[in-house]
N, C-alpha and C positions, 0 to 999 in steps of 0.2 A: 365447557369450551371444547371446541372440535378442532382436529388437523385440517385446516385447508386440503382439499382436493389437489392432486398432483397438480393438473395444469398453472394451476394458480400458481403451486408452489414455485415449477419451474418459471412462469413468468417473471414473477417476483425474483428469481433468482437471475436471470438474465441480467432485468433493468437495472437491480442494483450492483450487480458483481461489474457491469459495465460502468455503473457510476462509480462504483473502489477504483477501477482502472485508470480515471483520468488523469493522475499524478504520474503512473512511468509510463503510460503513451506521451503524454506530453512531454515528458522530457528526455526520456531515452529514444523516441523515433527522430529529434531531431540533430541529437549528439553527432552521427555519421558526416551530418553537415556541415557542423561548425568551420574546416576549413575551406571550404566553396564561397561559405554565408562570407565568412574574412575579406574574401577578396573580391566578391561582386559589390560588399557594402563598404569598402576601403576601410577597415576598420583593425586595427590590432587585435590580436586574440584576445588579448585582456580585457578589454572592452567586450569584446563579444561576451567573453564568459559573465559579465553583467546580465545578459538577460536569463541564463543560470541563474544567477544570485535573486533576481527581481522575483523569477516566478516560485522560489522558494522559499522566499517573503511573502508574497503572495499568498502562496496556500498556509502559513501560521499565521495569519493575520486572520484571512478570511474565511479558518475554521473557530476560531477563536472569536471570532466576532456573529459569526452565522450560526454554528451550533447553539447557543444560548437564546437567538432569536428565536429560532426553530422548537426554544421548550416552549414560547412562549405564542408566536401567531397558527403554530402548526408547520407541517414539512413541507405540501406540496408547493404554497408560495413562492417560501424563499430558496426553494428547490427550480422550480421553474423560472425563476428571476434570474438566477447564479445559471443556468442551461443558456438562456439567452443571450445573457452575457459575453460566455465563451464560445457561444458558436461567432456573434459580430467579433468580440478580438478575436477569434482566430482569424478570422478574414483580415484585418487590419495587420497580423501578422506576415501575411499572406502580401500584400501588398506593401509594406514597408519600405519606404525610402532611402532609409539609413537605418545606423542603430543603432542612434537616440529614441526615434520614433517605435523600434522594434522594442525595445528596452523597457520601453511605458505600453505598447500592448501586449507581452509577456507578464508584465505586473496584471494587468487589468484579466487576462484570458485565466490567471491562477487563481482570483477570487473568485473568479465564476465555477473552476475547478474545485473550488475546495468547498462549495455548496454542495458537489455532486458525492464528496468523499465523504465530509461529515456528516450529511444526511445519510444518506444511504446506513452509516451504521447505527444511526440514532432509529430509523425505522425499523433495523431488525429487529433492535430493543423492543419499541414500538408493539410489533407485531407477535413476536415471542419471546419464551421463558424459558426457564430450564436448560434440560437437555435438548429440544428441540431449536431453542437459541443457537447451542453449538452445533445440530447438525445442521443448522440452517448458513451457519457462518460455515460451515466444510463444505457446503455444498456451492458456496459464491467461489472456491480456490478453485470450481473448475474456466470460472472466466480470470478473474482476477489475479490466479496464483499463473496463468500463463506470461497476464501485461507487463511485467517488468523484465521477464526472460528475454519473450518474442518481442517487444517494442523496436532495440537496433535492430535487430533481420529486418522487420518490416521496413525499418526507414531505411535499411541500407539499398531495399528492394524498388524503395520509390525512386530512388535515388539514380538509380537504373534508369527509370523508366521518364525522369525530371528532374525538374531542379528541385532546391532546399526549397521555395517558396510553394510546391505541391506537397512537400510535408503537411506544411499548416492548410492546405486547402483540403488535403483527406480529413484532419482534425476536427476542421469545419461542419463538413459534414457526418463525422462521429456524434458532433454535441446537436447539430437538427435533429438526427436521427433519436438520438437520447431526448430531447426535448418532446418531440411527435410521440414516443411512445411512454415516456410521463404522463401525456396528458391523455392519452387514449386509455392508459392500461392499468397506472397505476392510482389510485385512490386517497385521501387524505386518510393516516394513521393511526393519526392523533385527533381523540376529541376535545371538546372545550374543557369539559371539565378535568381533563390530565392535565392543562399548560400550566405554566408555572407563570409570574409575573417579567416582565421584562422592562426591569427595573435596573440600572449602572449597580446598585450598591446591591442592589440580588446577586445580579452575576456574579460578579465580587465575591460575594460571600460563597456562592456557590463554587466558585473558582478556587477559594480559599480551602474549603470543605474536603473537596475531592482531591487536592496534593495534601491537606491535614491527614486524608486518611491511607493508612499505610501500606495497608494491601492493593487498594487501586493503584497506587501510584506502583508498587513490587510489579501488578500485573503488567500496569502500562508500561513501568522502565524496562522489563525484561523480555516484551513484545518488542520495544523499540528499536534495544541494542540487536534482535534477533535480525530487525529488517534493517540495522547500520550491516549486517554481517551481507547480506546480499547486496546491497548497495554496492560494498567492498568486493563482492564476487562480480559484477555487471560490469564494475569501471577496469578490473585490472584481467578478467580472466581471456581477454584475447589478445593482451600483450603476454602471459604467463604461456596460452598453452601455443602461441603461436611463433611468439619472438624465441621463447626458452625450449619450447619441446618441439616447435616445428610443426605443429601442422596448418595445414591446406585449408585455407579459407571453408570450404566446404565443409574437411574435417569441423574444424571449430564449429559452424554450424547446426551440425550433428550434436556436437557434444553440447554445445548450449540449448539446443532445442529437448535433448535427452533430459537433462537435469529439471528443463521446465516441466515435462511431463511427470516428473520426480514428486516433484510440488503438485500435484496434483492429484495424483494418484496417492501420494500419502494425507493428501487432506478426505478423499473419497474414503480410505482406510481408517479417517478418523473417526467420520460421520457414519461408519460401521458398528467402530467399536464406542461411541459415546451411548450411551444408558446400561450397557452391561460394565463399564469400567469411568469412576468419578473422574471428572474433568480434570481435576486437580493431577490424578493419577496419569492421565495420557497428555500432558502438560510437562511435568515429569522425565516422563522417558522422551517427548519430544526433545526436551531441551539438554536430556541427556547425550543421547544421540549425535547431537548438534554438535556438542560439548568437545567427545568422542571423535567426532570427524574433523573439526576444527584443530583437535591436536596433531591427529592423523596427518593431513595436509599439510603443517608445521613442520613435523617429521619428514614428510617426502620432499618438503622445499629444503630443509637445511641439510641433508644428507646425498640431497640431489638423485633422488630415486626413480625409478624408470615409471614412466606414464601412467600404467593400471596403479602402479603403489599411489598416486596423487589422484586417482581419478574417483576409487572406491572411495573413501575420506569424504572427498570433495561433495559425490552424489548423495552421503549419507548427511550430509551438512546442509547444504541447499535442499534437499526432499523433506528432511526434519521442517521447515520453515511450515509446510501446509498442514503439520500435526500441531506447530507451538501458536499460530497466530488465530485460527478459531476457537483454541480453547484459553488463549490469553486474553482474545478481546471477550467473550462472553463472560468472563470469571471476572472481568476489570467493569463488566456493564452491571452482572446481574444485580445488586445492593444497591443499583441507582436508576432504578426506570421513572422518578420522575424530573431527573435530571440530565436525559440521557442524548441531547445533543451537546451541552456543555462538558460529559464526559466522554462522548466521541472526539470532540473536538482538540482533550487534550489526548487522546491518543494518538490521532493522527500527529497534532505538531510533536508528538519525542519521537514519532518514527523518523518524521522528515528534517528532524535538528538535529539526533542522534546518524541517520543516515548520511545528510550533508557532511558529518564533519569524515566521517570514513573515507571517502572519495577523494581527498587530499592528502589521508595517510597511506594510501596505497604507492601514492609516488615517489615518498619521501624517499626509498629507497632506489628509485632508477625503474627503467623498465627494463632490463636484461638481467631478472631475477626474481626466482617465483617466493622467495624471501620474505618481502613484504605483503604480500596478499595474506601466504600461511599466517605473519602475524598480526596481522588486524583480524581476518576472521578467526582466528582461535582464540582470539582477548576479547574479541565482543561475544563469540559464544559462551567459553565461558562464565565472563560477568555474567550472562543474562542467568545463568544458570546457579547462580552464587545470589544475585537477587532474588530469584525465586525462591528459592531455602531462608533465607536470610530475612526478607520483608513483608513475605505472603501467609495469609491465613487461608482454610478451608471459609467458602462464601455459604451462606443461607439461600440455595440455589432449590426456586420452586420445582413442581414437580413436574414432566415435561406436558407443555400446553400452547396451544397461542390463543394471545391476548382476546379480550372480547371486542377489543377492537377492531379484528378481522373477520368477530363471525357477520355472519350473512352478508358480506362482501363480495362481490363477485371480481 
């Protein structure tokens, strides 16, 4: 078995890291809006924040329901099914009347999304092993470890330039775009002979299987709380650094732009140092790190410390993200490649059940206090990092290759 040729590589790594992204473009470019959407749609907040709630149902439904298919008919189907999907809802969003009618195509646009999230990792599976599984997953945080950073800037940018309904009409044309170049570029995966049956009491079982076993689940829970921890950084850090520390829309800017690049460049620095150091090993200190700066940040909110004391912490918390979630998702896939959209699929929903519930604890304490942020992200850092010691075993991780189901693919 041979390395894919760069080019391949980076296509592949394009089409899919843009398919990880669908979950915080969709719903962090649209957040900026919410009080406009209020009051053109005459609707209470509360309500509004339903179509929150809808598309985050949405995608644990329709990973949980499409990864398992996906062992079963192959990727590129129900991959191009779930792309078509969410480009027509996004139109439907786009056009929305009220928001009853928004509410049910939010629901509909996030099963289409959650085809794009949970394939995408089931193909990496797919396509590689080993170590090159995890440089291959460091190498998607250069698109994907941006999308939940950059998403509000973007939307606060359209926002500028339009109303909330040209949110969902850029989204639109994100998922044509992803669609068009699915079907030009990328290839089915998965052969016949991999799929698994796609049977109700299979899944089942197989569902049962992979929370039975103790280390996937260690990997996926301690991946999960990693991404409730950013979740918790996205919802609260422009009321922290702007209502409490004062700065300039712009500043903020900067500084959340900076952190994404954070994540990114520590995921680049992963996919360096993976085959000279065991995955397990740079998993480790990623989540140490994380751990580290999550307390740090604790520190600087309850002592009330001056800017750089909250800011160093902070960068080393959020930049840990792009070292813990390549090498958590690879460690939580490799012992299960012929089950591997049904255990993408529960990765994906503890990110996005464990992240949701973060977003409500940041406020619990007010916003005129960086208080609560410090302790949400230093309780989910650390748990994740108490799971990992506590649930996880070293994986039987091939030797680094991809699959034969990529050679002589172009």
């Amino acid at each position: 078995m041979t390395t894919p040729a760069a080019p391949k590589t980076l296509r592949y790594a394009l089409i899919l890291g843009s398919l990880s992204a669908f979950a915080p473009l969709s719903i962090d470019m649209y957040l900026p809006a919410l009080p406009r959407m209020a009051g053109d749609l005459h609707s209470s907040d509360t309500t509004l924040q339903l179509t929150l709630t809808a598309f985050i149902v949405g995608l644990a439904v329709g990973q949980l329901v499409l990864g398992p298919i996906s062992d079963a008919v192959g990727r590129r189907r129900p991959l191009l099914a779930g792309l078509a999907v969410y480009a027509v809802s996004s139109v439907l969003c786009a056009v929305s009347p009220s928001v009853e009618v928004l509410i049910v195509a939010r629901l509909v646009q996030a099963l289409g999304a959650a085809a794009g999230i949970v394939i995408a990792r089931a193909i990496v599976r797919d396509l590689y092993s080993g170590t090159a599984m995890t440089k291959f997953f460091s190498m998607l945080m250069l698109v994907s470890g941006l999308a939940p950073i950059l998403a509000p800037v973007l939307g606060g940018q359209i926002l500028r330039l339009t109303s909330w309904r040209g949110v969902f009409v850029v989204l639109t044309v994100f998922g044509a775009l992803l669609l068009l170049a699915t079907v030009l570029a990328l290839p089915e995966p998965l052969p016949p002979e991999r799929r698994s049956p796609n049977r109700l009491g299979a899944t089942l079982r197989t569902y049962a299987g992979l929370l039975g076993d103790r280390s996937f689940f260690g990997y996926a829970l301690a991946g999960g709380l990693m991404f409730a921890g950013l979740f918790a950084y996205v919802s609260a850090s422009s009321f922290v650094l702007q209502g409490v520390y004062g700065l300039s829309p712009q500043e903020f800017s900067l500084v959340f732009g900076g952190n994404g690049v954070g994540i990114v460049l520590a995921g680049q620095l992963n996919g360096r140092l993976v085959g000279r150091f065991p995955e397990r090993a740079l998993l480790a200190a990623g989540l140490t790190t994380s751990a580290v700066g999550g307390i740090g940040v604790l520190v600087a909110a309850v002592f009330s410390l001056p800017l750089p004391a909250l800011l160093v912490p902070l960068v080393l918390l959020v930049a840990s993200i792009g070292m813990v979630m390549p090498n958590a998702s690879s460690l939580a896939l490799a012992e299960h490649p012929r089950s591997a959209g049904a255990a993408s699929a529960l990765l994906g929903v503890l990110q996005f059940v464990i992240g949701g519930l973060a977003t409500p604890l940041v406020g619990i304490g007010g916003e005129n206090s960086a208080i609560p942020m410090g302790v949400v992200m230093a309780s989910f850092a650390v748990a994740a990092l108490v799971v990992f010691v506590t649930m996880t075993r070293p994986v039987r991780v091939p030797s680094p290759a991809v699959s034969e189901a990529t050679s002589g693919r172009s």
